[in-house]
Biopython code that builds the backbone (N, CA, C, O; Angstrom):
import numpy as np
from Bio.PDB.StructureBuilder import StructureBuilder

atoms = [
    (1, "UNK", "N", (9.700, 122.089, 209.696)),
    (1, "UNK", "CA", (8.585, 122.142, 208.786)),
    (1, "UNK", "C", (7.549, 123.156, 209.272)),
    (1, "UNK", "O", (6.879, 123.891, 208.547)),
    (2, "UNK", "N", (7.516, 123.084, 210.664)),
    (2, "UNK", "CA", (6.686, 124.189, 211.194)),
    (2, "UNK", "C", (6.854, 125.698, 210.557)),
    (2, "UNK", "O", (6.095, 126.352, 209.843)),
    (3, "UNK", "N", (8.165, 125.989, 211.105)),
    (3, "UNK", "CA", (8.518, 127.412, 210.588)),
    (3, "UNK", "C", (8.338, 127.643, 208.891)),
    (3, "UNK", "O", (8.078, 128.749, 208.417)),
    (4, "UNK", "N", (8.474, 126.715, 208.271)),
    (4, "UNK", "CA", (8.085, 126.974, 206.591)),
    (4, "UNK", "C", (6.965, 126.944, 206.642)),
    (4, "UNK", "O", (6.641, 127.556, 205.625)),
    (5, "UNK", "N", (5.778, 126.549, 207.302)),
    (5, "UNK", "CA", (4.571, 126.522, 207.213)),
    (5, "UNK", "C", (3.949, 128.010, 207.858)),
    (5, "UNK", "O", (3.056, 128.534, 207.193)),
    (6, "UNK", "N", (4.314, 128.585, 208.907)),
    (6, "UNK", "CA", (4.469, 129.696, 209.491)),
    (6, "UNK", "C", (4.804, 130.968, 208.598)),
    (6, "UNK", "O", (4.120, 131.990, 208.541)),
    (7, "UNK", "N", (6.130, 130.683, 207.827)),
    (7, "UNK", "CA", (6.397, 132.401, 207.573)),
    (7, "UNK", "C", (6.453, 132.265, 205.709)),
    (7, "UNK", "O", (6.483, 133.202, 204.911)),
    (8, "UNK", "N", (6.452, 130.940, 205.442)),
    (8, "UNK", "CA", (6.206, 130.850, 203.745)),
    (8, "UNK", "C", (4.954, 130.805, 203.641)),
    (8, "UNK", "O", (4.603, 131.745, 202.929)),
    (9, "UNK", "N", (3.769, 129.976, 204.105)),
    (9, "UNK", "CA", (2.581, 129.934, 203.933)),
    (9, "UNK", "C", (2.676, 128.165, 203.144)),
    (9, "UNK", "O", (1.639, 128.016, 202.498)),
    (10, "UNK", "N", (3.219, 127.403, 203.082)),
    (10, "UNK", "CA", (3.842, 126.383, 202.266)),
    (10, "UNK", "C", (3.814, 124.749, 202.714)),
    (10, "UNK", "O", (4.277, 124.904, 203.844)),
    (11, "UNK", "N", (3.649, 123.680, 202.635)),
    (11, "UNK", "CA", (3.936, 122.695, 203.316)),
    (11, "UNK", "C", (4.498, 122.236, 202.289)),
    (11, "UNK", "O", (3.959, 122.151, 201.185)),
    (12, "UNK", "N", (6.412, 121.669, 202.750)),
    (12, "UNK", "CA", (7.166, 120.603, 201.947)),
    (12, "UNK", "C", (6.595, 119.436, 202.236)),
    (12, "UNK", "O", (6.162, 118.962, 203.286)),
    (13, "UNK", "N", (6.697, 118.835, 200.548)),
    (13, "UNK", "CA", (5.591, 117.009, 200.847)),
    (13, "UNK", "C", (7.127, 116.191, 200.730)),
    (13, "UNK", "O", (7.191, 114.982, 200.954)),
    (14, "UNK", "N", (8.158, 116.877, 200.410)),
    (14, "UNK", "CA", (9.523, 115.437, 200.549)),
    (14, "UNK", "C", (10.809, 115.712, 201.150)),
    (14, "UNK", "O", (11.937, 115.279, 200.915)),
    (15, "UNK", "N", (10.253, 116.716, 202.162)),
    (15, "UNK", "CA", (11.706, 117.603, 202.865)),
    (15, "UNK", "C", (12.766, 116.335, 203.309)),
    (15, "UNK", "O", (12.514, 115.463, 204.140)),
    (16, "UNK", "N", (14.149, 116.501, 202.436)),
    (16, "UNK", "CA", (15.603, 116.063, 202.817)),
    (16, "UNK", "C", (16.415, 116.658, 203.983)),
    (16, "UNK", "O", (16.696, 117.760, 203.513)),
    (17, "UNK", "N", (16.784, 116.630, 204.804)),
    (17, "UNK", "CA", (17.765, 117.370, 205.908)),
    (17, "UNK", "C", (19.325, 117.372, 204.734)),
    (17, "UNK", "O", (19.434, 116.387, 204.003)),
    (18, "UNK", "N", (20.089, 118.148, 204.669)),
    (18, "UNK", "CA", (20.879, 118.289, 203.990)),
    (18, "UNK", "C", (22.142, 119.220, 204.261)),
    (18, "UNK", "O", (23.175, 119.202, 203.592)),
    (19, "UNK", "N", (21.843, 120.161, 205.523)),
    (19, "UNK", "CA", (22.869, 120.596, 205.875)),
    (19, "UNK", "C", (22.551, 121.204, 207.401)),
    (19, "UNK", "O", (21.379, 121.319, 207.760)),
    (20, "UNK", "N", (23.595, 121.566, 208.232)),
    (20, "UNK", "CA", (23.829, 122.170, 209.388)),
    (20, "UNK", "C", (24.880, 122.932, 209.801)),
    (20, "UNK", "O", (26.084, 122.674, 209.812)),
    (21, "UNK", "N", (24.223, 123.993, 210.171)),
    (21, "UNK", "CA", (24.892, 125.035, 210.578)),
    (21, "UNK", "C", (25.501, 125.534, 211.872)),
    (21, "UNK", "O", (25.884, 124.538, 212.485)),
    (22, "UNK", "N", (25.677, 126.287, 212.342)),
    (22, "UNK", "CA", (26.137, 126.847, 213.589)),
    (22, "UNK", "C", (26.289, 128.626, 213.539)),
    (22, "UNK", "O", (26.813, 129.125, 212.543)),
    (23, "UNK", "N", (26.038, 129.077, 214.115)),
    (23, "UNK", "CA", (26.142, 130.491, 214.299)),
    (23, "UNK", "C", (26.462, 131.283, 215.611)),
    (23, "UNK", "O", (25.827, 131.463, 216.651)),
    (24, "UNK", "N", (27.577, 131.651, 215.206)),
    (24, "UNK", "CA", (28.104, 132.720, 216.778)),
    (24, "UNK", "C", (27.934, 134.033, 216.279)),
    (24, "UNK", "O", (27.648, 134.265, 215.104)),
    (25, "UNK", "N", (28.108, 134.924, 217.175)),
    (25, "UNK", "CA", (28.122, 136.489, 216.972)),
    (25, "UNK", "C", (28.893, 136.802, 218.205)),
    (25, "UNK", "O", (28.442, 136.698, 219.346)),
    (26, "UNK", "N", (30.202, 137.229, 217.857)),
    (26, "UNK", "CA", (31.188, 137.689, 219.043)),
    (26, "UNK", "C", (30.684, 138.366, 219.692)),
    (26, "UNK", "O", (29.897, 139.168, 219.187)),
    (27, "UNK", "N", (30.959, 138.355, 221.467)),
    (27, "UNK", "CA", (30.969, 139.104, 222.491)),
    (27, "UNK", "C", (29.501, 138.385, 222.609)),
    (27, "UNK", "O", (28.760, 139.228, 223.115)),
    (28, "UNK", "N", (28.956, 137.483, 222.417)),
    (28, "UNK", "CA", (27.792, 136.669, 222.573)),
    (28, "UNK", "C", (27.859, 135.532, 222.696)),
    (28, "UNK", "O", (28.163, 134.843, 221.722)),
    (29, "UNK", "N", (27.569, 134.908, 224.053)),
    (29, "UNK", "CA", (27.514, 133.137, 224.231)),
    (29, "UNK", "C", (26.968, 132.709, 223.139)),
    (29, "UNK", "O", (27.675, 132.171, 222.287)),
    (30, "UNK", "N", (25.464, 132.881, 222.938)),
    (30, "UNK", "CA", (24.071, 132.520, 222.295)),
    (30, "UNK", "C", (24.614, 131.580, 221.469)),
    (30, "UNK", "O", (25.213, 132.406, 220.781)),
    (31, "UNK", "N", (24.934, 130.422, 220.908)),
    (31, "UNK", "CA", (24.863, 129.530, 219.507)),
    (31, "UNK", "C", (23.437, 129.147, 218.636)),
    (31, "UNK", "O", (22.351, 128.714, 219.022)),
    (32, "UNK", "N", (23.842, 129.433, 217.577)),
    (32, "UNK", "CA", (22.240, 129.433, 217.124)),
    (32, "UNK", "C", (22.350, 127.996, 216.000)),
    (32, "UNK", "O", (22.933, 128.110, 214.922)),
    (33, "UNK", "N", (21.924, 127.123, 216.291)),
    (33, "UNK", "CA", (21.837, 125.591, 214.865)),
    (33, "UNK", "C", (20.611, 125.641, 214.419)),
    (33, "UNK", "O", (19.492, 125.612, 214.930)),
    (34, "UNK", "N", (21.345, 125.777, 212.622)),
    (34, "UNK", "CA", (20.152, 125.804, 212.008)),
    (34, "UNK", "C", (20.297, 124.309, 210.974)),
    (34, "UNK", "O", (21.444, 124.010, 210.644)),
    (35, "UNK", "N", (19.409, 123.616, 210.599)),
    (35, "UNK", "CA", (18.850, 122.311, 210.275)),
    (35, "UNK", "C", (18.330, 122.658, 209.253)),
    (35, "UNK", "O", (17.100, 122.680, 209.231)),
    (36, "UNK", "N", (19.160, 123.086, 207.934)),
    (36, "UNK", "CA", (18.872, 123.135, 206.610)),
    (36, "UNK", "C", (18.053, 121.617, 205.717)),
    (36, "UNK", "O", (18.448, 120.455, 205.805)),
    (37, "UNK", "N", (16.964, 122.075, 204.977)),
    (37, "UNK", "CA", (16.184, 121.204, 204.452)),
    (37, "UNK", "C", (15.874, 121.145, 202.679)),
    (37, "UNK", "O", (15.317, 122.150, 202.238)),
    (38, "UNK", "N", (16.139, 120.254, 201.869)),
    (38, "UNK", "CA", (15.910, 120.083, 200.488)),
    (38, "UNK", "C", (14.246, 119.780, 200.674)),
    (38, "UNK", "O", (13.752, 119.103, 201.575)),
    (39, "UNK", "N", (13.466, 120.518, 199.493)),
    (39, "UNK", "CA", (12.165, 119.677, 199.007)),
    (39, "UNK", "C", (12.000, 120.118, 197.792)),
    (39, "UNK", "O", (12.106, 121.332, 197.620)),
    (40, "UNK", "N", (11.764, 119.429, 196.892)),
    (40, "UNK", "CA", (11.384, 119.564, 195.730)),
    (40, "UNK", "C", (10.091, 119.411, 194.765)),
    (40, "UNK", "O", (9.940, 119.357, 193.545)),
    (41, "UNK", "N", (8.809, 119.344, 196.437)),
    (41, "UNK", "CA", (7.664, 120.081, 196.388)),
    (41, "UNK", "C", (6.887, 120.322, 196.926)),
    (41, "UNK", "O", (6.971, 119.348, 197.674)),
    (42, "UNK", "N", (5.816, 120.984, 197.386)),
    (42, "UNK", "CA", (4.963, 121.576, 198.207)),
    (42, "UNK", "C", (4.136, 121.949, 198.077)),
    (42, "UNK", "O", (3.895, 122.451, 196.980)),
    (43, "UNK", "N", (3.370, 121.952, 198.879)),
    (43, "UNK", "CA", (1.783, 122.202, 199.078)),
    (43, "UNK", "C", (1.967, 124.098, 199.895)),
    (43, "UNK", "O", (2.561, 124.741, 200.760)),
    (44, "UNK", "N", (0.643, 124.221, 198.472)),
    (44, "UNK", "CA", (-0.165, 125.989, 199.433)),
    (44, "UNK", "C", (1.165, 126.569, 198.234)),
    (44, "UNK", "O", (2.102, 126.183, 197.534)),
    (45, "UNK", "N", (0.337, 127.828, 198.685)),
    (45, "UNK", "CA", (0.943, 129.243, 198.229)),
    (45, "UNK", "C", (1.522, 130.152, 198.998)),
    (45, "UNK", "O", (0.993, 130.835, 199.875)),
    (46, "UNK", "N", (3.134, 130.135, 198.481)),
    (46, "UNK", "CA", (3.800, 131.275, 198.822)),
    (46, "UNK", "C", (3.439, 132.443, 199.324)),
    (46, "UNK", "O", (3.133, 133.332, 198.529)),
    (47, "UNK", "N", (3.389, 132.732, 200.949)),
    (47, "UNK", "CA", (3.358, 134.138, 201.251)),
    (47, "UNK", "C", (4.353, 135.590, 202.035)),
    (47, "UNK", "O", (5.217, 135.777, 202.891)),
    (48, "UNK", "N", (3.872, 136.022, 201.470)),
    (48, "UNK", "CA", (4.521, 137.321, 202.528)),
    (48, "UNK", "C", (4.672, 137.118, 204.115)),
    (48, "UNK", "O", (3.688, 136.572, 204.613)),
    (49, "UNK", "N", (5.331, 137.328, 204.687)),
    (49, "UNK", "CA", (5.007, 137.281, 205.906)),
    (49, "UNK", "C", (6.333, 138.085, 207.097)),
    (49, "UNK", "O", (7.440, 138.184, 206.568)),
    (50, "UNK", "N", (6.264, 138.458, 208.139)),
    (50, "UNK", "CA", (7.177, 139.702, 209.210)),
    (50, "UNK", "C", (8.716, 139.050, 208.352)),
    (50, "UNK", "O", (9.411, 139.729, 207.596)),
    (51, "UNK", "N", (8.998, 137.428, 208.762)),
    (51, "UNK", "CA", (10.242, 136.832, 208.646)),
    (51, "UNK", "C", (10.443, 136.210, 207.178)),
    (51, "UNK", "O", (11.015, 135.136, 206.994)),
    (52, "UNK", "N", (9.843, 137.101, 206.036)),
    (52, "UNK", "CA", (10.238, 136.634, 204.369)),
    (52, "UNK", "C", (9.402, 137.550, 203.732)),
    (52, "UNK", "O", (8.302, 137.896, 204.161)),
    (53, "UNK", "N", (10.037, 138.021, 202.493)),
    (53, "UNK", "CA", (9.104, 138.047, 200.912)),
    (53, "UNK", "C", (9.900, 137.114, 199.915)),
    (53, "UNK", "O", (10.989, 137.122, 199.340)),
    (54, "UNK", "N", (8.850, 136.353, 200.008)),
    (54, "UNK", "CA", (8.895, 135.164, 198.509)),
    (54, "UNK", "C", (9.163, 135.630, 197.083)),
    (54, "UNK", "O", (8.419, 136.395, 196.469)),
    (55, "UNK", "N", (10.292, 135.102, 196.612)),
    (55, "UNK", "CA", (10.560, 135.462, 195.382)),
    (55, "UNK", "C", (11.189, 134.650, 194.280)),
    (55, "UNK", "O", (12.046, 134.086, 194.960)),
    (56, "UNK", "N", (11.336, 134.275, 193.284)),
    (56, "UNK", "CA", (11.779, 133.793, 192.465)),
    (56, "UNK", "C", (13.050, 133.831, 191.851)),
    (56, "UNK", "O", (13.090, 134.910, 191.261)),
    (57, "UNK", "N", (14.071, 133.242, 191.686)),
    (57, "UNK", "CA", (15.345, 133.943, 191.292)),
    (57, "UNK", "C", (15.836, 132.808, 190.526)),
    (57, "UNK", "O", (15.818, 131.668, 190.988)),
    (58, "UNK", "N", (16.445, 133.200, 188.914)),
    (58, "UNK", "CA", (17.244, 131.983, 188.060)),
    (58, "UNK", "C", (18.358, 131.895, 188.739)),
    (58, "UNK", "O", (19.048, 132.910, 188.831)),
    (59, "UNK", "N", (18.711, 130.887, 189.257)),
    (59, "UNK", "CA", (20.269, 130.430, 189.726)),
    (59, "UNK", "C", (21.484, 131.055, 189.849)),
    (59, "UNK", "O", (22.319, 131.024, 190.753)),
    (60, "UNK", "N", (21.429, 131.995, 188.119)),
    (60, "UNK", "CA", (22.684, 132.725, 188.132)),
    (60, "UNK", "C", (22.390, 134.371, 188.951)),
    (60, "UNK", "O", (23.209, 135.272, 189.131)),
    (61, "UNK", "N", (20.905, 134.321, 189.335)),
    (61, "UNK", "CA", (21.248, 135.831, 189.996)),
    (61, "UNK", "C", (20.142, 135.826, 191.046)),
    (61, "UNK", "O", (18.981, 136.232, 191.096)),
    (62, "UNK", "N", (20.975, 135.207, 191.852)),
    (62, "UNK", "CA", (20.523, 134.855, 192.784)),
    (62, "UNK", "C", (21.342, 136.470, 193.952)),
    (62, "UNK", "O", (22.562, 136.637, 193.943)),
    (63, "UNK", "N", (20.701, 137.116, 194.530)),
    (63, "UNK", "CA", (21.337, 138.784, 194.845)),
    (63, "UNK", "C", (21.599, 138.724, 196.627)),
    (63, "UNK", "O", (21.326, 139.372, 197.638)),
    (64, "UNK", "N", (22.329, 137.455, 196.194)),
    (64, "UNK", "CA", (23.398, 137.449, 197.594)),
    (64, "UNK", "C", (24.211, 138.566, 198.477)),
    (64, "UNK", "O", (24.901, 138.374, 199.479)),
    (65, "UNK", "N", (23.867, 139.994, 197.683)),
    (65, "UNK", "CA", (24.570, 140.901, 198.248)),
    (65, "UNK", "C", (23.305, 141.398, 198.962)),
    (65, "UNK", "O", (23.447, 142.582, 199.267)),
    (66, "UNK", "N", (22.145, 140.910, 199.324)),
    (66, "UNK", "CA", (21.087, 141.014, 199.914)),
    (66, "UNK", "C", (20.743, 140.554, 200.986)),
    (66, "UNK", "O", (19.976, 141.171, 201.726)),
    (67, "UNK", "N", (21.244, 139.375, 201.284)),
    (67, "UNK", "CA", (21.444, 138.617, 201.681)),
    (67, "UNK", "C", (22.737, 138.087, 203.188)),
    (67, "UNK", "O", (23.769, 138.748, 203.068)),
    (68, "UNK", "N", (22.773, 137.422, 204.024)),
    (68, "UNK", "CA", (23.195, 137.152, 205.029)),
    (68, "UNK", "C", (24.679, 136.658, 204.080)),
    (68, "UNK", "O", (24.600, 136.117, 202.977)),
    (69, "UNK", "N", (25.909, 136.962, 204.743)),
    (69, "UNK", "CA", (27.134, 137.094, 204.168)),
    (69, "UNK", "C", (27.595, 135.497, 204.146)),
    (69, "UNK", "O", (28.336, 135.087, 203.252)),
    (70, "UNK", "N", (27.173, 134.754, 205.045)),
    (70, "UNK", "CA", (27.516, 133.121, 205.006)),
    (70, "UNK", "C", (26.758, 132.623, 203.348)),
    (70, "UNK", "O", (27.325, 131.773, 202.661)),
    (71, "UNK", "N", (25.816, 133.101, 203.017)),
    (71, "UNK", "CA", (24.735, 132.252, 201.906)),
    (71, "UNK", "C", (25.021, 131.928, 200.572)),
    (71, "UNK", "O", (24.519, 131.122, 199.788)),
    (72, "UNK", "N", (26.446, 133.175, 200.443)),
    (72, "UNK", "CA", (27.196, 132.687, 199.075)),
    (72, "UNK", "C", (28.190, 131.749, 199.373)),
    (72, "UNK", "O", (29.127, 131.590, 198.589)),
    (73, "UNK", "N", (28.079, 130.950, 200.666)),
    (73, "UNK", "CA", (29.481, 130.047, 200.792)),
    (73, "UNK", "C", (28.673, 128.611, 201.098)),
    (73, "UNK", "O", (29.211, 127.504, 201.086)),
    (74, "UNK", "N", (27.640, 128.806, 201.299)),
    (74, "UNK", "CA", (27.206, 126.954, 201.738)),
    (74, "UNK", "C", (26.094, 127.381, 200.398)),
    (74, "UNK", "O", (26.376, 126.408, 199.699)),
    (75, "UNK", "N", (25.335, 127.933, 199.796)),
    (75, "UNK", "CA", (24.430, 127.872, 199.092)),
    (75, "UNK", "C", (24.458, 127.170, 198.096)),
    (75, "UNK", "O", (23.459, 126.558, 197.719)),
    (76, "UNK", "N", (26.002, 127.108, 197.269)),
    (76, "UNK", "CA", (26.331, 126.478, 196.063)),
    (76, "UNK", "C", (26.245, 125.454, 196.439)),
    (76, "UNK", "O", (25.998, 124.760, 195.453)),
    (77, "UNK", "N", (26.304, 124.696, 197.527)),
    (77, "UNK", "CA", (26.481, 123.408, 197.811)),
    (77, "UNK", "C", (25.291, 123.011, 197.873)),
    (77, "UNK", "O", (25.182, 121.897, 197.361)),
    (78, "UNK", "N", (24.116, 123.515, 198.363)),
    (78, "UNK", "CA", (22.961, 123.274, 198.951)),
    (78, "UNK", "C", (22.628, 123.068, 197.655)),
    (78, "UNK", "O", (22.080, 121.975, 197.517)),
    (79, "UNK", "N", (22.787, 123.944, 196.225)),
    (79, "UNK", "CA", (22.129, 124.045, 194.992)),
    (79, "UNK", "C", (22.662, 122.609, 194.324)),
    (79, "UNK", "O", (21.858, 121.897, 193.722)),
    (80, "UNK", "N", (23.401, 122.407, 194.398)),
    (80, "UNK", "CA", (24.456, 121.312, 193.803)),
    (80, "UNK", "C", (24.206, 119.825, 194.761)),
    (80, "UNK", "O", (25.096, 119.000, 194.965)),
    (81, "UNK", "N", (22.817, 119.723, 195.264)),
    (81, "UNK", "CA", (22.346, 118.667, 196.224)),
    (81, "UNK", "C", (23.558, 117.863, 196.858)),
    (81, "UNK", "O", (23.422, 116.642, 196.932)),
    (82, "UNK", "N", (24.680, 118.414, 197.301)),
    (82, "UNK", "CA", (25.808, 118.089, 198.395)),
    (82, "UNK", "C", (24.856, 118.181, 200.023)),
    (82, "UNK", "O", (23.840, 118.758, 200.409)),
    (83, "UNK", "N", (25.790, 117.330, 200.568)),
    (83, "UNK", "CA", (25.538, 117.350, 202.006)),
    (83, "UNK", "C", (26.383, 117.977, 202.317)),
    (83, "UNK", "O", (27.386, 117.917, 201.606)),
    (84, "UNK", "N", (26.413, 119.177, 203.910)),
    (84, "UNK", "CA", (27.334, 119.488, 204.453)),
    (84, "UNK", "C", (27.364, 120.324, 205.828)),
    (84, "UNK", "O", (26.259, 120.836, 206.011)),
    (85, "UNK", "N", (27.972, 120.522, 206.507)),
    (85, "UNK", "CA", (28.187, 121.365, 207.775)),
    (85, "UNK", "C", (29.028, 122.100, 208.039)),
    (85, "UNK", "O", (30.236, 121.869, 207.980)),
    (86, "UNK", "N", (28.301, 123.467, 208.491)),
    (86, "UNK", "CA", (29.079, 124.730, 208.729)),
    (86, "UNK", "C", (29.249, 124.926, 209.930)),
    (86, "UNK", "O", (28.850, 124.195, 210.836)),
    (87, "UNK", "N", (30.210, 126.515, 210.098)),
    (87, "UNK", "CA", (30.039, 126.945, 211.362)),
    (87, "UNK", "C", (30.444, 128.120, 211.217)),
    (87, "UNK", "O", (31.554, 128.031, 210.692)),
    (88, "UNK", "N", (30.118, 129.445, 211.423)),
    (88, "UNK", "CA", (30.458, 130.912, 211.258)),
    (88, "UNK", "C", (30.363, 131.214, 212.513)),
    (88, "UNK", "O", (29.654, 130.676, 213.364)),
    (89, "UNK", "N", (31.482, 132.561, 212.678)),
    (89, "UNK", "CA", (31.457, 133.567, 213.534)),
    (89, "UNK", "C", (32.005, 134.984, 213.035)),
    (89, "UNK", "O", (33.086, 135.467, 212.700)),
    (90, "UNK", "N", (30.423, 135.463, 213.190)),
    (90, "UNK", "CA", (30.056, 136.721, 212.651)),
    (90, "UNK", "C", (30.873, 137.923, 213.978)),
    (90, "UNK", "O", (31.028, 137.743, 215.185)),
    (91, "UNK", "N", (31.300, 139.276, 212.979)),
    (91, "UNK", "CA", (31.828, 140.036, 213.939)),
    (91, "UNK", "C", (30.874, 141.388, 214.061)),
    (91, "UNK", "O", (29.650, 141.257, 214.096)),
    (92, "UNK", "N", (31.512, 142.725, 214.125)),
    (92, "UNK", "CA", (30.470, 143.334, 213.970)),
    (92, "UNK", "C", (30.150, 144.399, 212.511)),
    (92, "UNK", "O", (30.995, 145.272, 212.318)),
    (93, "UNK", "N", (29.339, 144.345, 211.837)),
    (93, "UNK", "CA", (28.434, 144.465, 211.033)),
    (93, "UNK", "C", (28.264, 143.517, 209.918)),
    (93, "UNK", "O", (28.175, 143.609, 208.694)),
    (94, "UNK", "N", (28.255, 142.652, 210.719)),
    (94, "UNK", "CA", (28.024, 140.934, 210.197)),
    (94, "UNK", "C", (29.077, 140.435, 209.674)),
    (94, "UNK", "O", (28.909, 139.457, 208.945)),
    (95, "UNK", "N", (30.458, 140.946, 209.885)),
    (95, "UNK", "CA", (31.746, 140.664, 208.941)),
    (95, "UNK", "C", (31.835, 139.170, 209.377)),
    (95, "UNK", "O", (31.930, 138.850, 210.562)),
    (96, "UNK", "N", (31.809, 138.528, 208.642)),
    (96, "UNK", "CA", (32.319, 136.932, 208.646)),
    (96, "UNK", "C", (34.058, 136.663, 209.491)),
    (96, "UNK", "O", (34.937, 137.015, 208.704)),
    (97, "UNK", "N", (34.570, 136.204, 210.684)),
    (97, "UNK", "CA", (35.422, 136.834, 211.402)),
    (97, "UNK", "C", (36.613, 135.096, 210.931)),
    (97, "UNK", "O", (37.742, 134.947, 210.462)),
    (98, "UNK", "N", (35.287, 133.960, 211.501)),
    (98, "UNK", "CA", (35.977, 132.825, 210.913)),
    (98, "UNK", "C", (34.841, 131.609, 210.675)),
    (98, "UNK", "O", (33.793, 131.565, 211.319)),
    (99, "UNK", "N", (35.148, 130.812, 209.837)),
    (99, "UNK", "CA", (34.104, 130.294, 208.974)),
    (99, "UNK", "C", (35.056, 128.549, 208.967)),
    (99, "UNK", "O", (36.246, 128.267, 208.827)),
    (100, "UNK", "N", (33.815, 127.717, 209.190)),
    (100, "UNK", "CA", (34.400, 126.285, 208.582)),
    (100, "UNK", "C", (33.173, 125.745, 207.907)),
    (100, "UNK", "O", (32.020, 125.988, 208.263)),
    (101, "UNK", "N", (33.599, 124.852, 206.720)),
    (101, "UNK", "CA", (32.299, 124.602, 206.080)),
    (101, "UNK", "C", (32.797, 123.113, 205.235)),
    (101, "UNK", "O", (33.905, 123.209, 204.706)),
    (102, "UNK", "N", (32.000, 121.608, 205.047)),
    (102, "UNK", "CA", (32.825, 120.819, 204.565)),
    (102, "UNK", "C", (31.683, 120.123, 203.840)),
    (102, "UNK", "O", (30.550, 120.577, 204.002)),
    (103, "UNK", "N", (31.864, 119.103, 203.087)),
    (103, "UNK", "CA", (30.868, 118.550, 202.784)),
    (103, "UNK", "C", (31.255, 117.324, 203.567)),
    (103, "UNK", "O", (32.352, 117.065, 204.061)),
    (104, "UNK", "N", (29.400, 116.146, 203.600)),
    (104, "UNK", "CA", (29.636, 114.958, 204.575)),
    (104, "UNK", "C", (28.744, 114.239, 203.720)),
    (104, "UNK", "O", (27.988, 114.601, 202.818)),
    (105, "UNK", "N", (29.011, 113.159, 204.212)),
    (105, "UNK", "CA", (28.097, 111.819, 203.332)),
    (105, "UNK", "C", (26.296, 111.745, 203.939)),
    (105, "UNK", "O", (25.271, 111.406, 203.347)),
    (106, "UNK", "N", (26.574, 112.309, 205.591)),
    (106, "UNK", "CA", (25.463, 111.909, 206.065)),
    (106, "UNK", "C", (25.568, 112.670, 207.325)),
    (106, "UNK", "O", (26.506, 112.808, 208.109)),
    (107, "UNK", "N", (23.789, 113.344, 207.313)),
    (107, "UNK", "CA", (23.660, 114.551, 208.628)),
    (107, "UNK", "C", (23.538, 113.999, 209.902)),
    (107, "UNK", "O", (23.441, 114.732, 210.887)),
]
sb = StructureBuilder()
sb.init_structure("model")
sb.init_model(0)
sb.init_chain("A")
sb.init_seg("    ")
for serial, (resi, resn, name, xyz) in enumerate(atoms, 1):
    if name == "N":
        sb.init_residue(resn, " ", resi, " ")
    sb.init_atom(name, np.array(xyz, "f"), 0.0, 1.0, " ", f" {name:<3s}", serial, name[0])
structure = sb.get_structure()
């Protein structure tokens, strides 16, 4: 909640936990877990900030080719209020190398 408050300018008033991730990048120990969150509303106004520009997008064009190459594969799920957990390993120029992704009842 911190970091949405930080780089959106935003506070979620009913944040859900709803999915988890994992992230490798070959020839790199580093694992990175990220702790995906539903809210469906919030306090403050959307801002600019180093790590986002805020924007609006109808569902169907949503410009995933903009976007981090995992986000068209767990996103539908995230949109479609499913639970679920991933795990990618990115190669190099972000090529997706191998990917697991499932849905779960509970995070």
């Amino acid at each position: 909640m911190r970091e949405v408050q930080e780089e959106a300018g935003i506070r979620p008033l009913d944040a859900e936990k709803v999915g988890y991730m994992e992230f490798e990048f070959e020839n790199n120990d580093e694992l990175i877990e990220v702790h995906l969150f539903k809210s469906a509303s919030f306090e403050g106004e959307p801002k600019e900030s180093e790590e986002m520009k805020p924007a609006w997008f109808h569902i169907d064009e949503i410009p995933f080719d903009q976007m981090w190459p995992d986000d068209k594969h767990w996103m539908p799920l995230f949109l479609s209020g499913k639970k679920f957990k991933g795990k990618f390993l990115f190669g190099s120029g972000d090529a997706i190398l191998k990917q697991e992704l499932y849905e779960v009842e509970e995070i």
